[in-house]
Structure formats: structure tokens, C-alpha cells
C-alpha positions in Angstrom: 10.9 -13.2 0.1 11.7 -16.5 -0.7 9.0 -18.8 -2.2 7.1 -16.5 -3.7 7.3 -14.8 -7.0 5.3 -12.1 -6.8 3.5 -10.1 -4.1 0.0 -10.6 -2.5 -2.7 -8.2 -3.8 -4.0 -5.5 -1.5 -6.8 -3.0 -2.5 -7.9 0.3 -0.9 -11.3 0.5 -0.8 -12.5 4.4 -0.2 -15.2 4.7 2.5 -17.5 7.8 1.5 -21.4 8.3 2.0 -23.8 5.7 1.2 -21.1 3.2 -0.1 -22.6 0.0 -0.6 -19.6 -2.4 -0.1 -19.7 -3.6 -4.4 -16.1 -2.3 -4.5 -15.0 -4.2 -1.4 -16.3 -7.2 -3.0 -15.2 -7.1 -6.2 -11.6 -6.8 -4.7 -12.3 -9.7 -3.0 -13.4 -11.6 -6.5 -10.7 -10.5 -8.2 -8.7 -12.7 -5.5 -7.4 -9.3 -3.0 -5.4 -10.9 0.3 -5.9 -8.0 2.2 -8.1 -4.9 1.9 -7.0 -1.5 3.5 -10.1 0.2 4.3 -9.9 3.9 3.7 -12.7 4.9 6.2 -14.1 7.8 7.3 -12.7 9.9 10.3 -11.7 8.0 12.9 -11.9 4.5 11.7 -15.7 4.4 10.7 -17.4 2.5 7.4 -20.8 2.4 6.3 -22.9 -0.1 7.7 -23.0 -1.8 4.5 -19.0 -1.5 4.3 -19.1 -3.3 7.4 -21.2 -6.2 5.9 -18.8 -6.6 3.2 -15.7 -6.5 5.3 -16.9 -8.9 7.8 -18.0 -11.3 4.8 -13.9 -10.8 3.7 -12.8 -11.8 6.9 -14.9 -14.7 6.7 -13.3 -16.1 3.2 -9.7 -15.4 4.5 -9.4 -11.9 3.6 -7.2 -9.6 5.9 -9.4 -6.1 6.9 -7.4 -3.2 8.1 -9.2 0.0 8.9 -7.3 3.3 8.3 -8.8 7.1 8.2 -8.7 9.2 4.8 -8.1 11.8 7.4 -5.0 13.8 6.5 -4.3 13.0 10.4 -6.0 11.3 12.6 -6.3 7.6 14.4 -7.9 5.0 14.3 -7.8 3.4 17.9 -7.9 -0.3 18.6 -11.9 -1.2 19.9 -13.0 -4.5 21.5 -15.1 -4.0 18.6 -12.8 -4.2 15.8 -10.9 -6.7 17.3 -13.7 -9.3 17.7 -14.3 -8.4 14.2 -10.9 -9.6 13.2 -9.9 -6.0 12.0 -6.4 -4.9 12.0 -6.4 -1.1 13.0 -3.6 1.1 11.1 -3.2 3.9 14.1 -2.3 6.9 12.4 -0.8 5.2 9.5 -2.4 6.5 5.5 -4.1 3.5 3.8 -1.4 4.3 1.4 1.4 3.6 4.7 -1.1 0.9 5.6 -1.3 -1.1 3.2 2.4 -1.6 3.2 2.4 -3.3 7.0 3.8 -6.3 6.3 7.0 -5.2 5.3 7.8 -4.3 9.2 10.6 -4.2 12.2 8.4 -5.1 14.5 8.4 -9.2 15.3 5.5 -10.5 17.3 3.3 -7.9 16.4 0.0 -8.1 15.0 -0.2 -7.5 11.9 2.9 -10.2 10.8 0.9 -12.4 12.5 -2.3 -11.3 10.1 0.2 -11.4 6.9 0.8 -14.2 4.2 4.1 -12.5 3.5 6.2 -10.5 6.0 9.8 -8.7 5.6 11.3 -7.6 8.5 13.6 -5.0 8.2 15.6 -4.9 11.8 16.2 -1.3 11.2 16.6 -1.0 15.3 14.4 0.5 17.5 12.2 3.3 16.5 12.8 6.5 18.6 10.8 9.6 16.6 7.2 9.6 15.1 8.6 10.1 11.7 10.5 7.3 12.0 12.8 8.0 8.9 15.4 5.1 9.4 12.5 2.5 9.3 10.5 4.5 6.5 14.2 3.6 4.3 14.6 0.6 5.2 11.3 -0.6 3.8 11.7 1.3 0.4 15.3 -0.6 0.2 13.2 -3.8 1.1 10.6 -2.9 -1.6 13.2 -2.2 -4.2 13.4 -4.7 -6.8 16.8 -5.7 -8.9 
């Protein structure tokens, strides 16, 4: 990654009952690019999560939504997207908060990154996706 010395910050901010949105907004303060919410099954935040996140959006800050699910989704909504959310499918917010290292040009969430790594590790065939999983650990390794 030319240019840059050392890698954007990105928090994961855990979505559980009655979560007021502080945590989302001290990531923010302490200077956060991008938070990965970790939401509640299937893509779901409190209603004062939401506050926070949209008020993130608004100074710059990139929002994707992901599931603390084991498994499960969350689906792109008209919603979300007018919101300026980026949703991580099925990916972990661990996974997710990775995205910018990708194979994928043109997609969405290079186009939401500061920083983005393609890895041109061809075409993905299977869910697991092994050969693209590799390629972004030898992208991630430093010398």
C-alpha cells in the first residue's frame, strides 16, 4: 500500500440489549475510519446504535453492519443503503472488518474504503473461498 505507513483504524462495536451507542462514539473520537457493527441477528442495532452510526456516517466514518450470529446474513435493505451502510452478507465482523483487502474491483465496499488491496486471486468458485481467504493473509503479512 503505497503512501501510507500504517493502516486505517477499524473498531467492532458489539450490539447487545439496551446499548446506548457511547462505545460507537468513542471509536469515532478516538479517530476510527470505519466501524464494523456487530449487530444482532440479522443485521439489527438498537435504536440508539442507529443514532450513533448514522451521526458516523455523517463525519466521514464508514458503517458496515454484520451479525454476531455464528451464521446468518445480513441482506442488503433500501434501508441501509439510504443510510449509507455497507452490509457484510454472511461475513463475521471479524471477516468484515477486513473488506478492503478484496478481489473484487468495482465493488462496493472499495469504493467505501480509504485503503484497498486487491488481491486478483481469480474468480471465486466455493463458499469457503480458501484461495482468496490466502491471498489476503499473504497481503496482510508484513516483512
Amino acid at each position: 500500500m503505497r503512501g501510507r505507513a500504517e493502516l486505517p483504524r477499524v473498531d467492532i462495536a458489539a450490539s447487545y440489549a439496551g446499548a446506548d451507542g457511547s462505545a460507537i462514539r468513542a471509536f469515532v473520537g478516538a479517530g476510527a475510519r470505519a466501524i464494523v457493527s456487530a449487530s444482532l441477528p440479522p443485521g439489527v442495532t438498537t435504536p440508539a446504535e442507529t443514532d450513533a452510526l448514522l451521526e458516523a456516517r455523517g463525519r466521514g466514518v464508514a458503517v458496515v453492519l454484520s451479525s454476531r450470529a455464528g451464521s446468518g446474513r445480513v441482506l442488503p435493505r433500501a434501508l441501509l443503503r439510504r443510510q449509507g451502510f455497507v452490509v457484510a452478507d454472511n461475513l463475521t465482523p471479524q471477516k468484515a472488518r477486513v473488506l478492503a483487502i478484496c478481489n473484487t474491483n468495482g465493488a462496493q465496499i472499495p469504493r467505501e474504503s480509504d485503503a484497498v488491496l486487491y488481491t486478483h486471486a481469480g474468480p471465486e468458485v466455493g463458499v469457503a473461498a480458501t484461495k482468496t481467504f490466502l491471498a489476503q493473509i499473504a497481503a496482510g503479512k508484513k516483512k
